[in-house]
Backbone as CSV, one residue per row, in Angstrom:
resi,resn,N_x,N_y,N_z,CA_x,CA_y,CA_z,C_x,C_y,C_z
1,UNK,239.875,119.755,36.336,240.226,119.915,37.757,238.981,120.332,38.531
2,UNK,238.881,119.693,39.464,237.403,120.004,40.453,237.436,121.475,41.358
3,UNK,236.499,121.852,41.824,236.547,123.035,42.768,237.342,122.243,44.051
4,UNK,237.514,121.787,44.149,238.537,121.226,45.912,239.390,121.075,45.157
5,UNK,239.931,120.682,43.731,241.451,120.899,43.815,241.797,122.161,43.330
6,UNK,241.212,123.162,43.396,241.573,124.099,43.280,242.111,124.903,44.266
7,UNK,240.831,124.792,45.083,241.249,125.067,46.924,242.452,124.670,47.064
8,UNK,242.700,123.113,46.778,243.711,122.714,47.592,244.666,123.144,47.290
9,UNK,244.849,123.770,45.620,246.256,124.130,45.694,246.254,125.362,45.684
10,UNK,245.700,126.239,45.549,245.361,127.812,46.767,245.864,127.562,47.670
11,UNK,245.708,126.591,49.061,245.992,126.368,50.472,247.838,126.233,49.896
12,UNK,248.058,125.652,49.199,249.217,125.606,49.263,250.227,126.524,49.205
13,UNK,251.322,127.119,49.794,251.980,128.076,49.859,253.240,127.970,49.010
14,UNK,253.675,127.267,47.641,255.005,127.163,47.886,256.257,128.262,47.693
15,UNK,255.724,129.524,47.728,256.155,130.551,48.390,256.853,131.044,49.960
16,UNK,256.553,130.180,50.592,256.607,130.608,51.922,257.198,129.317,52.459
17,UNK,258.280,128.959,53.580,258.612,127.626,54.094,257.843,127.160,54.358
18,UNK,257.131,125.590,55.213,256.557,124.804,55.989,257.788,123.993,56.496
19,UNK,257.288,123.942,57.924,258.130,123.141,58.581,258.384,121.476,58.485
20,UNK,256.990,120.946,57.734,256.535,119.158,57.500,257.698,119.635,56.213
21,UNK,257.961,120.698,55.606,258.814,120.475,54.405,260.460,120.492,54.130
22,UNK,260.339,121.753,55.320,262.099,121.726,55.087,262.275,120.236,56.079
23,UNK,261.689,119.896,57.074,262.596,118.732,57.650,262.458,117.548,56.882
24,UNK,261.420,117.587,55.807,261.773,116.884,54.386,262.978,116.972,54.025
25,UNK,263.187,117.914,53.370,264.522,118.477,53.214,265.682,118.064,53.272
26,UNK,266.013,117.800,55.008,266.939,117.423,56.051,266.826,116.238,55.873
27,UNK,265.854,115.308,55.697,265.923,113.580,56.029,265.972,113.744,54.042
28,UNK,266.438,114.365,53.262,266.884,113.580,51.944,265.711,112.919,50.986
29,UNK,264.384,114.033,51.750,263.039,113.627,50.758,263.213,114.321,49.702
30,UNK,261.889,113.999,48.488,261.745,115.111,47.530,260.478,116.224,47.488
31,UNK,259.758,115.883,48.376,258.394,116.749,48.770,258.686,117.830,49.350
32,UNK,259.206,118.829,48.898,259.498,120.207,49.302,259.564,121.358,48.272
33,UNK,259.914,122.196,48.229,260.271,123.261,47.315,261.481,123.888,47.370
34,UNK,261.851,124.675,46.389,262.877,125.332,46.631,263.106,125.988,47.805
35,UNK,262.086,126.942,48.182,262.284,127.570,49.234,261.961,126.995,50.605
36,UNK,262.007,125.735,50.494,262.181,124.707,51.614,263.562,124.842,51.798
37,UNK,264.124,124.493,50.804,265.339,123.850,50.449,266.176,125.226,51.076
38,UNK,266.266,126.445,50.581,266.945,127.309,50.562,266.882,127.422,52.344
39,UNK,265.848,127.498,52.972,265.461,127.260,54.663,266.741,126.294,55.074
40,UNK,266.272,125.454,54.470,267.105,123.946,54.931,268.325,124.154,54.850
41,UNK,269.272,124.699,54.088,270.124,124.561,53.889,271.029,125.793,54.750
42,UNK,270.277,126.710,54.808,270.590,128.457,55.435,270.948,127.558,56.962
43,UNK,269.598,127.002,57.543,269.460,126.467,59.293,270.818,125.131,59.020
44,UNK,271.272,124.603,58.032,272.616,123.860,58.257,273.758,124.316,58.263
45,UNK,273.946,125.553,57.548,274.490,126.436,57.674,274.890,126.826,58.896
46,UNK,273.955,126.929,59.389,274.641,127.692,60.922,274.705,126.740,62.102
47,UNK,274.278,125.912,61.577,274.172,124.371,62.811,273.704,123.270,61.917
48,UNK,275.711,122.943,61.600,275.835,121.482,60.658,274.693,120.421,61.242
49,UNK,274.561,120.446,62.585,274.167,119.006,63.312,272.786,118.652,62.504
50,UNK,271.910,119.952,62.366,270.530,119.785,61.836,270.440,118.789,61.358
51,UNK,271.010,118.035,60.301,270.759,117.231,59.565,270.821,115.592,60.439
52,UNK,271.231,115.676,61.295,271.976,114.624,62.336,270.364,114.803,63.637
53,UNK,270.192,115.777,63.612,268.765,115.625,64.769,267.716,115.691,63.749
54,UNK,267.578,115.531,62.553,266.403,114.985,62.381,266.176,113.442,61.771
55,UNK,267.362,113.210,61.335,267.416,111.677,61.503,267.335,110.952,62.799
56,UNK,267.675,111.871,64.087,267.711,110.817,64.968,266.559,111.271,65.826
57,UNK,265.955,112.031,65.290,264.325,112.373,65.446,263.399,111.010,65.112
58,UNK,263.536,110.714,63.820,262.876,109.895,63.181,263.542,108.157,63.799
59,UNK,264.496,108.048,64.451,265.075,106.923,65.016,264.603,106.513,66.492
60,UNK,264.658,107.938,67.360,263.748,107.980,68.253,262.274,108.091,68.585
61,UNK,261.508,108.072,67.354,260.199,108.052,66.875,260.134,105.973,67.009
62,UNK,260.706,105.558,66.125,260.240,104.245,65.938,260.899,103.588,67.054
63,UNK,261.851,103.836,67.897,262.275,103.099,68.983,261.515,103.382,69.999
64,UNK,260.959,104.217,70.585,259.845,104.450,71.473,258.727,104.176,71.250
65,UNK,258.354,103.850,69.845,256.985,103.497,68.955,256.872,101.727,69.770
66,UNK,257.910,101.094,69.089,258.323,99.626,69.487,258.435,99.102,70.778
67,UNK,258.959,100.095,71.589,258.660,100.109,73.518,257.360,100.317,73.314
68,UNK,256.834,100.853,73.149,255.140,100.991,73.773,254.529,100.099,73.252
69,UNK,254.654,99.776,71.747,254.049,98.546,71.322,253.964,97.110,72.225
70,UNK,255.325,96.902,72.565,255.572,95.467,72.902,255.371,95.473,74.257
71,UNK,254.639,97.388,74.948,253.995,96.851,76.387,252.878,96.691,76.258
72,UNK,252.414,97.033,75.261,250.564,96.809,74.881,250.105,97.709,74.508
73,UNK,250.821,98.737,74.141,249.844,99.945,73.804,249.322,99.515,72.373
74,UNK,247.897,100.151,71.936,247.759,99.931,70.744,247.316,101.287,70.043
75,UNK,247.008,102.062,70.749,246.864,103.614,70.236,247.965,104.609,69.877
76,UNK,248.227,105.204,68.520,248.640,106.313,68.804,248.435,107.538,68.054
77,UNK,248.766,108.895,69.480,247.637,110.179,68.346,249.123,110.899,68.207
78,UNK,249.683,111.121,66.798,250.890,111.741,65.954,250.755,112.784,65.618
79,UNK,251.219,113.666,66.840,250.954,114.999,66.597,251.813,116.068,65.783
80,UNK,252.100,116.239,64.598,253.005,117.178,64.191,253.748,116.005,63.151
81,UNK,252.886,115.081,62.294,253.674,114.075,61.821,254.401,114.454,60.874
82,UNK,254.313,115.743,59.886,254.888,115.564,59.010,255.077,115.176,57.651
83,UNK,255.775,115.598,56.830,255.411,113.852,55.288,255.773,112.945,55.822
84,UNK,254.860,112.005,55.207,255.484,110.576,55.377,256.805,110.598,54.724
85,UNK,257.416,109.150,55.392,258.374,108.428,55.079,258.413,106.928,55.703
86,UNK,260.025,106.464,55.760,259.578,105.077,56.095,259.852,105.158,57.587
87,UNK,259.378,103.773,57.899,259.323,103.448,59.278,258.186,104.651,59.715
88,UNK,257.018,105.267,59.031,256.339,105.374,59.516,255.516,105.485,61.410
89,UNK,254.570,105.985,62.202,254.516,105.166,63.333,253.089,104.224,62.862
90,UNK,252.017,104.284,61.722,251.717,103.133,61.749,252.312,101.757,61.355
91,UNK,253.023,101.903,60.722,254.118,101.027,59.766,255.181,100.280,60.808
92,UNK,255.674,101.290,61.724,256.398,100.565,63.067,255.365,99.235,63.975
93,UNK,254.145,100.832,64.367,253.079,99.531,65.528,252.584,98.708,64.981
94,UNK,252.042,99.084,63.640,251.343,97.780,63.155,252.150,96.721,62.634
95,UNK,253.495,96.738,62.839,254.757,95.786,62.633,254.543,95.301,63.710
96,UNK,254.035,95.452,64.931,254.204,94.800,65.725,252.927,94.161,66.432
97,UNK,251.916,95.253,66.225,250.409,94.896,66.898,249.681,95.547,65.558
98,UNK,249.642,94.500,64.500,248.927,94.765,62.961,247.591,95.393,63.460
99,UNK,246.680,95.235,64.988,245.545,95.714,65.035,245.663,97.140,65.714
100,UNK,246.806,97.743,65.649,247.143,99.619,66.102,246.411,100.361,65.189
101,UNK,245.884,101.297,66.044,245.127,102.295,65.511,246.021,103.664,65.833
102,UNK,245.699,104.675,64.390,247.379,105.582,64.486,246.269,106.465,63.574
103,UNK,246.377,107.972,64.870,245.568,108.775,64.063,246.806,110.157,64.248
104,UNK,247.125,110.796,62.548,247.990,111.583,62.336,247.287,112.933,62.300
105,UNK,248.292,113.979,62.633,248.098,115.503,62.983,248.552,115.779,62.469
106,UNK,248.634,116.908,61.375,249.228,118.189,61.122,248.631,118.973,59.955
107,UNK,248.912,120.457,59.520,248.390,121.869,59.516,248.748,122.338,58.352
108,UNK,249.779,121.630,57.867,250.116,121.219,55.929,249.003,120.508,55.488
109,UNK,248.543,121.424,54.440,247.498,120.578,53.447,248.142,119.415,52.273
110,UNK,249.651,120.010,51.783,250.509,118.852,51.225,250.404,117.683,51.968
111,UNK,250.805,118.095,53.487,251.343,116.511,54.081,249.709,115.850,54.167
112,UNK,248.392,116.537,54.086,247.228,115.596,54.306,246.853,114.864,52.725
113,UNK,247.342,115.735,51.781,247.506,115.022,50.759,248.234,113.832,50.258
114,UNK,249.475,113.555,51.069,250.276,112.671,50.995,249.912,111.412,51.919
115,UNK,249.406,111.557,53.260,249.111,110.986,54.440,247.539,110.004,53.435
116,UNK,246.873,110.788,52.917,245.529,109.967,52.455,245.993,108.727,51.286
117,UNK,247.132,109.006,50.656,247.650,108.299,49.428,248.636,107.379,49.969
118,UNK,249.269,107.538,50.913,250.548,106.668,51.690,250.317,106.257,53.248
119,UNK,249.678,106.923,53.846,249.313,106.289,55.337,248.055,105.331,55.461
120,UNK,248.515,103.881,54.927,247.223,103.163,55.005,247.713,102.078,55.781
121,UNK,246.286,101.673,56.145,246.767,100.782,57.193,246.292,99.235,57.262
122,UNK,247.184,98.540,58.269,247.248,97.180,58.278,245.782,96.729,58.212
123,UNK,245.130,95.368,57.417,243.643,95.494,57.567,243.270,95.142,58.787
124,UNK,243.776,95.224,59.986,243.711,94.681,61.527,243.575,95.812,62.320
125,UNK,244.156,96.926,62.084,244.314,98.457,62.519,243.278,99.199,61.641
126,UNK,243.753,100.968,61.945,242.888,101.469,61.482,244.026,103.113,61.789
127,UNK,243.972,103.866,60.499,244.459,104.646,60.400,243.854,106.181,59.752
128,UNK,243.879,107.138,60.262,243.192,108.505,60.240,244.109,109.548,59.946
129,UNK,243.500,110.675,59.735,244.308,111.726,60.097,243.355,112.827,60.009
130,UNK,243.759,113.944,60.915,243.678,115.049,61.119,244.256,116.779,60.577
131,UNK,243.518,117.508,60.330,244.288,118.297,59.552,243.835,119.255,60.785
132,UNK,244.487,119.919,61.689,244.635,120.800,62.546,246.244,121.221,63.154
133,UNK,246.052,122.313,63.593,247.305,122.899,64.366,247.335,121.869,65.489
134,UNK,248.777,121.890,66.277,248.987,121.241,67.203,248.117,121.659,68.761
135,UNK,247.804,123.378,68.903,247.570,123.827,69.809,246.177,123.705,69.836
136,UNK,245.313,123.134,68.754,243.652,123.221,69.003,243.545,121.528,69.365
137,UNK,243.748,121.558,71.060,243.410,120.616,71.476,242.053,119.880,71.294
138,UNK,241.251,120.217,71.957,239.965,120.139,71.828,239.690,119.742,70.465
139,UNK,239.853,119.890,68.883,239.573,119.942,67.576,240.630,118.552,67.731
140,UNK,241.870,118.690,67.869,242.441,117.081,67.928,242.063,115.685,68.291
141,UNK,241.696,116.144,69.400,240.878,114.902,70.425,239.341,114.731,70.080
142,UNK,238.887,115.691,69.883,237.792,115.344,69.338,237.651,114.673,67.916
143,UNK,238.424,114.820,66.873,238.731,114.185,65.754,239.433,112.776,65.857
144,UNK,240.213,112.856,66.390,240.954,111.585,66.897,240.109,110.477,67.592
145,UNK,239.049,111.002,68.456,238.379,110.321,69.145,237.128,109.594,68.277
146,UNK,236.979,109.459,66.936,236.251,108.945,65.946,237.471,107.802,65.635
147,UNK,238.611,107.354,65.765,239.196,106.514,65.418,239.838,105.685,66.423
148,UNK,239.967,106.386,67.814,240.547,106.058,68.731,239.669,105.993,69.870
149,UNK,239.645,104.904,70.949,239.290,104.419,72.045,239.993,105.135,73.075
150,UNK,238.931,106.256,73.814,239.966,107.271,74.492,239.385,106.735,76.038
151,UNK,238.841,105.357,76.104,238.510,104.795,77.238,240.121,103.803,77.637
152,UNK,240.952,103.653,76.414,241.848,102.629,76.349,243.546,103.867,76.342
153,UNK,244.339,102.998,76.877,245.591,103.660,76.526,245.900,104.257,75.355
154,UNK,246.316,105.498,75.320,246.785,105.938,73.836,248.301,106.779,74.603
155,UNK,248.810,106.633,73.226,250.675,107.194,73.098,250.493,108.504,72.482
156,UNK,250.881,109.427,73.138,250.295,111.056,72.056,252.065,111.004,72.000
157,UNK,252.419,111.768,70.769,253.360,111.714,69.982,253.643,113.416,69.885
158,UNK,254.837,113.891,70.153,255.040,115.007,70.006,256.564,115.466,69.508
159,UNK,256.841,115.443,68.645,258.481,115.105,68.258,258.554,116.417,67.538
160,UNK,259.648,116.872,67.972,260.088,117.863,67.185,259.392,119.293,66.674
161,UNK,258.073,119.936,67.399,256.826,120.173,67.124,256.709,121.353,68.116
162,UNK,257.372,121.153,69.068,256.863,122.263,70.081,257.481,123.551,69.875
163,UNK,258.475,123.942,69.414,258.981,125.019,68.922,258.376,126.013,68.469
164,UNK,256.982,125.492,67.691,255.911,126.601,66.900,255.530,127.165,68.028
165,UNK,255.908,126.477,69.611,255.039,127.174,70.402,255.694,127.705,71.394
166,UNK,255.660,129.321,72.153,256.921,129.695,73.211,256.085,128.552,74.457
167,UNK,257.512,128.623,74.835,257.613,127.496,76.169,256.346,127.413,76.889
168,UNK,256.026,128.421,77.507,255.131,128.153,78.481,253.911,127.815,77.472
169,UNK,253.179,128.152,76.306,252.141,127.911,75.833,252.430,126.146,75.337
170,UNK,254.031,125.725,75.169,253.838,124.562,75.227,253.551,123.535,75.871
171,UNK,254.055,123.983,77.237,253.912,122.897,78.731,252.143,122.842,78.788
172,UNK,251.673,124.072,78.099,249.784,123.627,78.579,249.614,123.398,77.339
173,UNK,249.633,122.783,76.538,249.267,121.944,74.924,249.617,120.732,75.645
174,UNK,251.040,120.436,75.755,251.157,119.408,76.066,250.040,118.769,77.183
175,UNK,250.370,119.264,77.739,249.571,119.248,79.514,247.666,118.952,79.308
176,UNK,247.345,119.330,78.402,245.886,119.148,77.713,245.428,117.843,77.504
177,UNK,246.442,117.944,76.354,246.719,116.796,75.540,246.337,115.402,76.648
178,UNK,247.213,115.152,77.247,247.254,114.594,78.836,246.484,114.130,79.521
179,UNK,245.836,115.372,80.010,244.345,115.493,80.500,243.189,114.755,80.037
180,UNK,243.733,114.515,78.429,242.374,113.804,77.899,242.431,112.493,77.628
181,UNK,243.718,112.203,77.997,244.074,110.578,78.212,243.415,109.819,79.305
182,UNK,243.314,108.451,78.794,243.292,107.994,79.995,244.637,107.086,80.858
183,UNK,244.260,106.723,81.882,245.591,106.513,82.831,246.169,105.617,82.055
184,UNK,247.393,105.156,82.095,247.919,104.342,81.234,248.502,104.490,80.423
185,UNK,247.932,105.822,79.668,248.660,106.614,78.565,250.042,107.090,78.847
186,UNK,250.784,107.243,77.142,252.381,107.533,77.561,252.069,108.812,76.784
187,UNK,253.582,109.961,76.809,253.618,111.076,76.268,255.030,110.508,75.681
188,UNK,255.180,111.023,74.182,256.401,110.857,73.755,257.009,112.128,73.401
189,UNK,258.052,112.571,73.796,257.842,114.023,73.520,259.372,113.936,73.318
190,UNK,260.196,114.928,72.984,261.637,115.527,72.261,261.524,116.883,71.486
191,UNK,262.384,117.872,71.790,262.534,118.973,71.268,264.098,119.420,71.358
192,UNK,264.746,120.327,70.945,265.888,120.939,70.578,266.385,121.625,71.432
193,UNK,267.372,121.750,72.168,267.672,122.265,73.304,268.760,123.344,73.342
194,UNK,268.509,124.490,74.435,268.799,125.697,74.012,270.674,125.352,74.054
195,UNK,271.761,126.042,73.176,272.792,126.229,72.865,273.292,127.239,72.436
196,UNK,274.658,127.602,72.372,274.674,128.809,71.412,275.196,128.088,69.979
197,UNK,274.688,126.794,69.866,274.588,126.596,68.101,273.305,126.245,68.194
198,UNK,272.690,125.850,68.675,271.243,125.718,68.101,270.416,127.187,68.532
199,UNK,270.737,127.979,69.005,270.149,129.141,69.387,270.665,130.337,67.775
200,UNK,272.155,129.719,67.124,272.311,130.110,65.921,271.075,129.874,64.716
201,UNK,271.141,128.077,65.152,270.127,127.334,64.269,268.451,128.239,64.026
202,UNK,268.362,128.597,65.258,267.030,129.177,65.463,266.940,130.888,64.458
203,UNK,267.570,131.282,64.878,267.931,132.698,64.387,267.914,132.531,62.809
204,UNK,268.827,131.915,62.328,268.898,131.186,60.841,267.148,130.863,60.162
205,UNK,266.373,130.366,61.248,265.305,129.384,60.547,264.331,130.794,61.093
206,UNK,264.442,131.503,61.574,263.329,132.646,61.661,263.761,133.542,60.711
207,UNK,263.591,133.299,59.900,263.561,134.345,58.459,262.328,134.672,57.263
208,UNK,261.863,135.929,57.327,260.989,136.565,56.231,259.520,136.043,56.959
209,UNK,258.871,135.365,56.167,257.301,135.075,56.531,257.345,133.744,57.700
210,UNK,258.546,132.947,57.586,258.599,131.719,58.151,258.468,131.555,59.889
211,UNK,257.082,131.168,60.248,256.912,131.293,62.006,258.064,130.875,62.480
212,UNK,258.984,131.346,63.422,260.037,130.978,64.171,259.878,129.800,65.020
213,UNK,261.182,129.066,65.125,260.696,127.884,66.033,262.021,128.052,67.430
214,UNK,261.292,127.711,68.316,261.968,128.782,69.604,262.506,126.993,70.467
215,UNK,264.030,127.369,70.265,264.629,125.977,71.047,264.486,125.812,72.866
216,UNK,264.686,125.066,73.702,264.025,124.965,74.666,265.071,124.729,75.745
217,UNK,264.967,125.515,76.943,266.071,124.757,78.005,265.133,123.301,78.640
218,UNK,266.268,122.980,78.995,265.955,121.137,78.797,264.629,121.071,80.366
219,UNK,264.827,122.050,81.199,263.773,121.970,82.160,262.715,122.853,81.803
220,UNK,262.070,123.647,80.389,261.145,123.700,79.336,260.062,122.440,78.436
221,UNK,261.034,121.578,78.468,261.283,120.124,78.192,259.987,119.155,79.526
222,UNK,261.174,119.105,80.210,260.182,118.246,81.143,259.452,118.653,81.990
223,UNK,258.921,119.735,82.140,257.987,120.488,82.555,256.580,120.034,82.154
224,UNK,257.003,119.255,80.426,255.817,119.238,79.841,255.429,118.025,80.507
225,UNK,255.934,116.924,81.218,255.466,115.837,81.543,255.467,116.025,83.356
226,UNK,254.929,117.163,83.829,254.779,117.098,85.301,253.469,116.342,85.407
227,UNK,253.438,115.606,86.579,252.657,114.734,86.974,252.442,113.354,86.234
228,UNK,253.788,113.058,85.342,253.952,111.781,84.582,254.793,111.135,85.157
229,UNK,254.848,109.936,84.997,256.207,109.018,85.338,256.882,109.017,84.182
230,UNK,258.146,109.537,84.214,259.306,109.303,83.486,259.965,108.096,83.273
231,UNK,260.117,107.467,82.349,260.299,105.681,82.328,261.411,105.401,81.989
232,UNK,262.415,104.655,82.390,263.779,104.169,82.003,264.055,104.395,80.762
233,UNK,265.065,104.871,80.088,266.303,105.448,80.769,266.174,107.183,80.863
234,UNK,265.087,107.240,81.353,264.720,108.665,81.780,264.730,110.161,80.614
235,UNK,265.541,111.413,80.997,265.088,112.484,80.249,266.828,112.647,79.509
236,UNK,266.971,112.661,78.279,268.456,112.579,78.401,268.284,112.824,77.014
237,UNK,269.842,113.082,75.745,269.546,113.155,74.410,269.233,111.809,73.835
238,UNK,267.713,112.113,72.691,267.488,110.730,72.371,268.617,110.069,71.624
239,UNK,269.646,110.486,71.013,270.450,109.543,70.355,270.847,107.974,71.913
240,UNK,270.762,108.422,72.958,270.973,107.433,73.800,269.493,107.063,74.453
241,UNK,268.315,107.211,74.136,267.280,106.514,74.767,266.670,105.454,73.579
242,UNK,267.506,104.298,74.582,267.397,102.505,74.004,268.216,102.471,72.604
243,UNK,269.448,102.466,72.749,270.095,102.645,71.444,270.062,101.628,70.803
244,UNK,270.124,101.819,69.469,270.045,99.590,68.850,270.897,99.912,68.027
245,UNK,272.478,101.307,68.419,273.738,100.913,67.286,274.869,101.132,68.451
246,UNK,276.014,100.563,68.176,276.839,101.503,69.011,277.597,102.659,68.821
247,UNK,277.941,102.989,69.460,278.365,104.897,69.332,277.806,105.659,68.778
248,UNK,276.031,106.067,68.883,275.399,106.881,67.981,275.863,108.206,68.137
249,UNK,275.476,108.712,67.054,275.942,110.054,67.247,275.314,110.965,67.859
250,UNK,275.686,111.410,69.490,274.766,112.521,70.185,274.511,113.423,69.633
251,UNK,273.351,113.862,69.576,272.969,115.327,69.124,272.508,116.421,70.018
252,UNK,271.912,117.333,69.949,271.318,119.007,70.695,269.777,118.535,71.176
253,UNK,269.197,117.456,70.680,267.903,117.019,71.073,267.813,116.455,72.004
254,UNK,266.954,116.806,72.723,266.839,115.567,74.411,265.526,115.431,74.246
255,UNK,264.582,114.084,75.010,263.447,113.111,74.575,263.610,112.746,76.070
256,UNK,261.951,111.890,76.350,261.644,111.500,77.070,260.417,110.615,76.746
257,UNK,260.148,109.315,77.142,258.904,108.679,77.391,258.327,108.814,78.872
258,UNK,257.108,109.152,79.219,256.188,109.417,80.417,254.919,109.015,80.547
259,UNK,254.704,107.831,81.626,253.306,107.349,81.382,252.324,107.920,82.648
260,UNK,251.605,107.937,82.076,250.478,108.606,82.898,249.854,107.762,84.057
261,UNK,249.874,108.082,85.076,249.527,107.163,86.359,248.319,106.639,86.183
């Protein structure tokens, strides 16, 4: 075993939750740990739906992936991606524009381990990733910007992610993020919205060492896209933005696509 894999599995905690793990968990992966699992199961516990918003997390990921694709976007920076799985967002765009370039974020050293072995890309595209927190803008964009054309439209991706951060420190992450786009650019964004079952959910998932993830009133939400255009069918729960089943099942999550003037 080399000195970096030693590190690497030092960095690894599987003592302690990660969030890329329990929502493993929830979508029926096997890349987690027990004490993912025990997370996962405690936060369904108190809000059955969990399992129902992160599938339709991952549904509203590739249906907004596929709108932006088929208007031309060919960039996108995936902030808070997660483990892989399928339908991927390079695996979606480059389904559609094989020459998308898709540079991934996140702060799990597992998920960058998994992302280097499974996130490869179409030979027309070009695919990266990043190992930083969501909030070190500057370290994102600047990394990202070795793979990505930040003279050209890019889609920043924010699903399910903002929670690590209280509200107001999220509206200026987001809001950054933004800033370093150029015009043209969309924001894809969705988070969990305040209830008294998902406000259970929350309480449940802040336990022992595990950073709390703080649910959002829905004008927390679109705050993050002031000075964006909000694009048909506007700010609403994603189980209904561009549905491709009928009668999906609504969930506690509300989403929005917003392009930048």
């Amino acid at each position: 075993m080399s000195v970096d894999d030693v590190e690497f599995r030092r960095r690894i905690r599987s003592d302690v939750p990660h969030s890329a793990r329990v929502w493993n968990a929830w979508l029926g992966g096997k890349d987690n740990y027990p004490v993912d699992r025990e997370l996962a199961d405690a936060v369904s516990a108190a809000y059955p739906q969990m399992v129902d918003i992160a599938r339709a997390s991952r549904a509203f990921q590739a249906r907004a992936i596929r709108h932006l694709a088929s208007l031309g976007v060919r960039q996108f920076l995936d902030v808070g991606t997660g483990l892989p799985v399928a339908n991927s967002t390079h695996e979606v765009a480059q389904g559609i524009t094989p020459d998308a370039r898709i540079v991934y974020v996140d702060n799990d050293p597992i998920v960058l381990a998994h992302a280097y072995a499974l996130l490869t890309s179409a030979p027309e595209g070009r695919t990266a990733y990043v190992e930083a927190d969501l909030s070190e803008t500057d370290t994102v964009v600047g990394e990202a910007a070795k793979t990505l054309d930040l003279s050209e439209p890019v889609a920043v991706l924010l699903l399910s992610t903002l929670g690590h951060l209280t509200p107001a420190d999220g509206i200026a992450v987001v809001q950054r993020y933004m800033a370093r786009m150029p015009s043209g650019s969309y924001l894809v964004l969705c988070d969990t919205v305040k209830t008294p079952q998902t406000l259970a959910a929350q309480e449940a998932y802040d336990s022992g060492e595990n950073p709390p993830y703080l649910v959002r009133e829905p004008e927390e939400i679109t705050a993050c896209a002031e000075g964006l255009e909000i694009i048909d069918p506007g700010f609403l729960t994603i189980a209904l933005w561009r549905p491709e089943e009928e009668d999906p099942v609504l969930v506690d999550q509300w989403g929005l696509v917003a392009r930048k003037p």
